[in-house]
N, C-alpha and C positions, 0 to 999 in steps of 0.2 A: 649582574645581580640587581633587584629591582628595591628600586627606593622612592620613599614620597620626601619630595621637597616643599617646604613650608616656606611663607615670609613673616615677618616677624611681628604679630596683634600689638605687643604692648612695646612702651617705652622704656629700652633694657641697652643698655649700654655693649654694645658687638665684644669686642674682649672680654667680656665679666659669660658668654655665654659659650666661646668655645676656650679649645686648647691651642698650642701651636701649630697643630693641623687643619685647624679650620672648622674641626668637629665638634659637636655639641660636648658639653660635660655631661657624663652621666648620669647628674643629680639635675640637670635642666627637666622641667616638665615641658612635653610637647604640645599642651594644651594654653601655650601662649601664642602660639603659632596657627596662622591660616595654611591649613594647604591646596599648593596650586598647581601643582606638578608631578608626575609618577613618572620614573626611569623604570624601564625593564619592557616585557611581552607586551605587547600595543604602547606603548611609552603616547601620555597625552595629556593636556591639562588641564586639569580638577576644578577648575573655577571657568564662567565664560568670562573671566576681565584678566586670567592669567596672561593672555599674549600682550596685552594693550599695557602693562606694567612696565615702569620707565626700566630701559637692558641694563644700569645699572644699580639696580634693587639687586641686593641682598638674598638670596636663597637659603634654607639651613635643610641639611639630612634629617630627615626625620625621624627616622627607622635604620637606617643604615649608615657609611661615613662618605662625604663628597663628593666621591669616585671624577672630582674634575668638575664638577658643577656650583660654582658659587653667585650665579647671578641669574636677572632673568633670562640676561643676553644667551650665556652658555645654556638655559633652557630650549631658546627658541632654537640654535644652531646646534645642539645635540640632535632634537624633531627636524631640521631641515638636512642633516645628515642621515639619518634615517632613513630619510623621505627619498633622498637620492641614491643610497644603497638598493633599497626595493626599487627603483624604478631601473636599478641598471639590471 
């Protein structure tokens, strides 16, 4: 299922934004959020500074719920999973 993952524009305390899953609250507006990331059909990322962001940054579901993606790292290593699927 394809999701865009965002990092986080403003200064907003991690807990106060998701639930116990990780996922955004309903009532978050998306538009505090840069995004840098899309999972799904060519899965690739949305900014040219998305790879170069420290692997422990913070990702949030933008559209969708985590599916297993919470940081840059799990970004890079979902696309390098990927990358080795197709190639096999």
């Amino acid at each position: 299922m394809s999701t865009k993952f965002g990092i986080l524009a403003e200064n907003i305390e991690h807990s106060k934004l998701v639930d116990e899953d990780g996922d955004l609250h309903y009532y978050i507006s998306t538009a505090i959020f840069e995004p840098v990331f899309f999972r799904g059909t060519n899965s690739r990322w949305l900014t040219n500074f998305g790879k170069f962001l420290p692997d422990d940054m913070r990702v949030y579901a933008l559209d969708n719920t985590q599916q297993g993606i919470f940081t840059i790292k799990d970004c890079k290593d979902f696309l390098n999973k990927e990358l080795d699927e197709t190639a096999s």
